[in-house]
VEXKOLPA-885588 format. One record per residue: residue number from 0; x, y, z of N, C-alpha, C in turn; residue in three letters. Coordinates in steps of 0.02 Angstrom, whole numbers. Example, Ala and Ser with C-alpha at 12.3 -4.5 7.8 and 13.67 -1.06 7.14 Angstrom:
2
(atom 0 (660 -284 390) (615 -225 390) (660 -165 390) ALA)
(atom 1 (642 -112 354) (684 -53 357) (645 2 394) SER)
//
This chain:
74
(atom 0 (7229 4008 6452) (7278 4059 6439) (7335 4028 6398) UNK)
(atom 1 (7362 4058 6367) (7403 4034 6315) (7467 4058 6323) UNK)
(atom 2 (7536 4042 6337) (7588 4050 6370) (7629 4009 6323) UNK)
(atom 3 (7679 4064 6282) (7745 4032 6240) (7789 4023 6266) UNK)
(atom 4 (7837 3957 6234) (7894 3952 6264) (7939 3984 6230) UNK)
(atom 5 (7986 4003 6270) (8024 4061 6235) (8098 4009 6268) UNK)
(atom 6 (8172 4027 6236) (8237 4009 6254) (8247 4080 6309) UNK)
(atom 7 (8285 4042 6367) (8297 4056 6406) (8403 4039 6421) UNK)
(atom 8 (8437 4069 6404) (8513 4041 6400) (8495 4005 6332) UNK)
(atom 9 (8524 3915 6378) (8541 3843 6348) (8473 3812 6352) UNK)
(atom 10 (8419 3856 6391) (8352 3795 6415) (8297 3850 6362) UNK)
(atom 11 (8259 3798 6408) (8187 3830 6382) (8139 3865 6433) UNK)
(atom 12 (8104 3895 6421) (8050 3924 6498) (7994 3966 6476) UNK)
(atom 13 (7967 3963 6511) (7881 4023 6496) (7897 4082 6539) UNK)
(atom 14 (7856 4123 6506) (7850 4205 6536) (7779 4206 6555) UNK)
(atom 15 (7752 4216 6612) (7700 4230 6639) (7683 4286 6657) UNK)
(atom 16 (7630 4314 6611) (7603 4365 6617) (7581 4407 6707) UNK)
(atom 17 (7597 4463 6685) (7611 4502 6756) (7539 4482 6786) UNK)
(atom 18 (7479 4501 6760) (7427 4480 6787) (7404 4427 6840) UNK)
(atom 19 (7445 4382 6779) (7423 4286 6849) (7477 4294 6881) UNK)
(atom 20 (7533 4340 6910) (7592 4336 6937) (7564 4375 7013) UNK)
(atom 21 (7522 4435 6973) (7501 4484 7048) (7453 4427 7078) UNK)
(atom 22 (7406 4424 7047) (7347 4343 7074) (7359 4309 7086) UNK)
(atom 23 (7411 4271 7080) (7453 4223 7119) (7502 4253 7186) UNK)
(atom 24 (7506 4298 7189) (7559 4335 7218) (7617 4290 7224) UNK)
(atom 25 (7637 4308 7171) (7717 4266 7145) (7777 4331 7119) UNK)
(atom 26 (7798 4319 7162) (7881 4363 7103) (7932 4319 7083) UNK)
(atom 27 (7978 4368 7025) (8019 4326 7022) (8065 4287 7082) UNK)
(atom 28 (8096 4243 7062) (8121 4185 7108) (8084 4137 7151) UNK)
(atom 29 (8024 4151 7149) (7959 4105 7188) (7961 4039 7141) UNK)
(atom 30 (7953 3978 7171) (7943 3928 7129) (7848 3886 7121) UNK)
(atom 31 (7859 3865 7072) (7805 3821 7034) (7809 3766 7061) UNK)
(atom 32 (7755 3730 7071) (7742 3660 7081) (7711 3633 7018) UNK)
(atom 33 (7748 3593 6972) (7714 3566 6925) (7676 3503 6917) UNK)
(atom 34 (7620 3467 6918) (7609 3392 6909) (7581 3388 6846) UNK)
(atom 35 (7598 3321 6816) (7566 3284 6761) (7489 3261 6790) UNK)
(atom 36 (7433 3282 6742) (7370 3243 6765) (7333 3230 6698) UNK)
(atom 37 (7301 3189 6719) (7267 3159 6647) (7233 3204 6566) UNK)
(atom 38 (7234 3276 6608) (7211 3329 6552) (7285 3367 6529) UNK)
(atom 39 (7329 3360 6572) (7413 3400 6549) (7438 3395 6599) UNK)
(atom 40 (7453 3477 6606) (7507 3490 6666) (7472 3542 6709) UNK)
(atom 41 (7478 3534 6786) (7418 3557 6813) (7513 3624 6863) UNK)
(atom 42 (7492 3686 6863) (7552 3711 6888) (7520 3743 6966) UNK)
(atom 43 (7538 3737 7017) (7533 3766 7084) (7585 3797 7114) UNK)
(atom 44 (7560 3867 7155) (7601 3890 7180) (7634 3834 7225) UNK)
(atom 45 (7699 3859 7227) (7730 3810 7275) (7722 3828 7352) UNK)
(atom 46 (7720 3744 7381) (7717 3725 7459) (7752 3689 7473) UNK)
(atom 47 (7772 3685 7525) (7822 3646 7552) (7775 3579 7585) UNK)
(atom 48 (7720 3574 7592) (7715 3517 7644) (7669 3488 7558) UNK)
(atom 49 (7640 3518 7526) (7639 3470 7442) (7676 3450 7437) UNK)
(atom 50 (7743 3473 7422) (7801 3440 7387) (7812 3388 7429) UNK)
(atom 51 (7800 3360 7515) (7836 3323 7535) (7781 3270 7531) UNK)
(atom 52 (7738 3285 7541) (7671 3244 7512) (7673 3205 7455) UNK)
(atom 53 (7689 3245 7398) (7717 3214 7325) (7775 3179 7309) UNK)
(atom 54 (7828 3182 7370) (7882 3150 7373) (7865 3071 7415) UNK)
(atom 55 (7831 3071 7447) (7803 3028 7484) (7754 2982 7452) UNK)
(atom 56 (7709 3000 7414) (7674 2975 7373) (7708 2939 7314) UNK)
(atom 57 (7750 2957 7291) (7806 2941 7205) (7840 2894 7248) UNK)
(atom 58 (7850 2890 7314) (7885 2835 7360) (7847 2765 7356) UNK)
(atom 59 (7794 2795 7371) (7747 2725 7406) (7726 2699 7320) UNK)
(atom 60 (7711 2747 7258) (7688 2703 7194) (7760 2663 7173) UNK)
(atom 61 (7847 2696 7175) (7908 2653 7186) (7889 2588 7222) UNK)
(atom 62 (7883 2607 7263) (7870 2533 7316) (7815 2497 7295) UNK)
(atom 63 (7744 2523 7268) (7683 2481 7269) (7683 2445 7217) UNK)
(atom 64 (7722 2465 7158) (7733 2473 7085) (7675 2395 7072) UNK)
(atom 65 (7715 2327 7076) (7665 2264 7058) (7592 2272 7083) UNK)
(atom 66 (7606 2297 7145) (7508 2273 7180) (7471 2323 7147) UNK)
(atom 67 (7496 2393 7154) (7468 2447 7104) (7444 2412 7015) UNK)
(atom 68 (7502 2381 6981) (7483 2376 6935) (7423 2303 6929) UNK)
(atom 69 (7405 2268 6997) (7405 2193 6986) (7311 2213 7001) UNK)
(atom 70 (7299 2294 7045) (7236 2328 7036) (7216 2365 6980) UNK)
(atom 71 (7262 2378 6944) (7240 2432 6877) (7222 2364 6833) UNK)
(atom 72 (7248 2287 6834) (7235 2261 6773) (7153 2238 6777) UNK)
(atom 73 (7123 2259 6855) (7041 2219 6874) (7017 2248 6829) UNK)
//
């Protein structure tokens, strides 16, 4: 699906078609979960126990940062 960015104020933002909004059952003020993954940007309705999951996780690669990288160089 193909989704422009349009100016929003001072920012920038997408308009999501009413369709994936009812199928998602999202209204306005509901938030997005966004992650970076190796194909783009992957967007999920938002959860609260993801987000703390993902906060937890971005903790432990902070903390793992050398041993993490000292396995990516095998």
């Amino acid at each position: 699906m193909k989704i422009k960015i349009t100016t929003v104020g001072n920012s920038a933002g997408v308009v999501l078609p009413k369709g994936l909004l009812v199928r998602l059952r999202l209204r306005k003020g509901d938030f997005l979960f966004a992650t970076e993954t190796a194909d783009g940007v992957h967007l999920a309705v938002h959860d609260r126990g993801f987000e703390r999951q993902m906060r937890v996780a971005e903790a432990v690669l902070r903390q793992e940062r050398e041993a993490l990288q000292r396995l990516d160089a095998r």
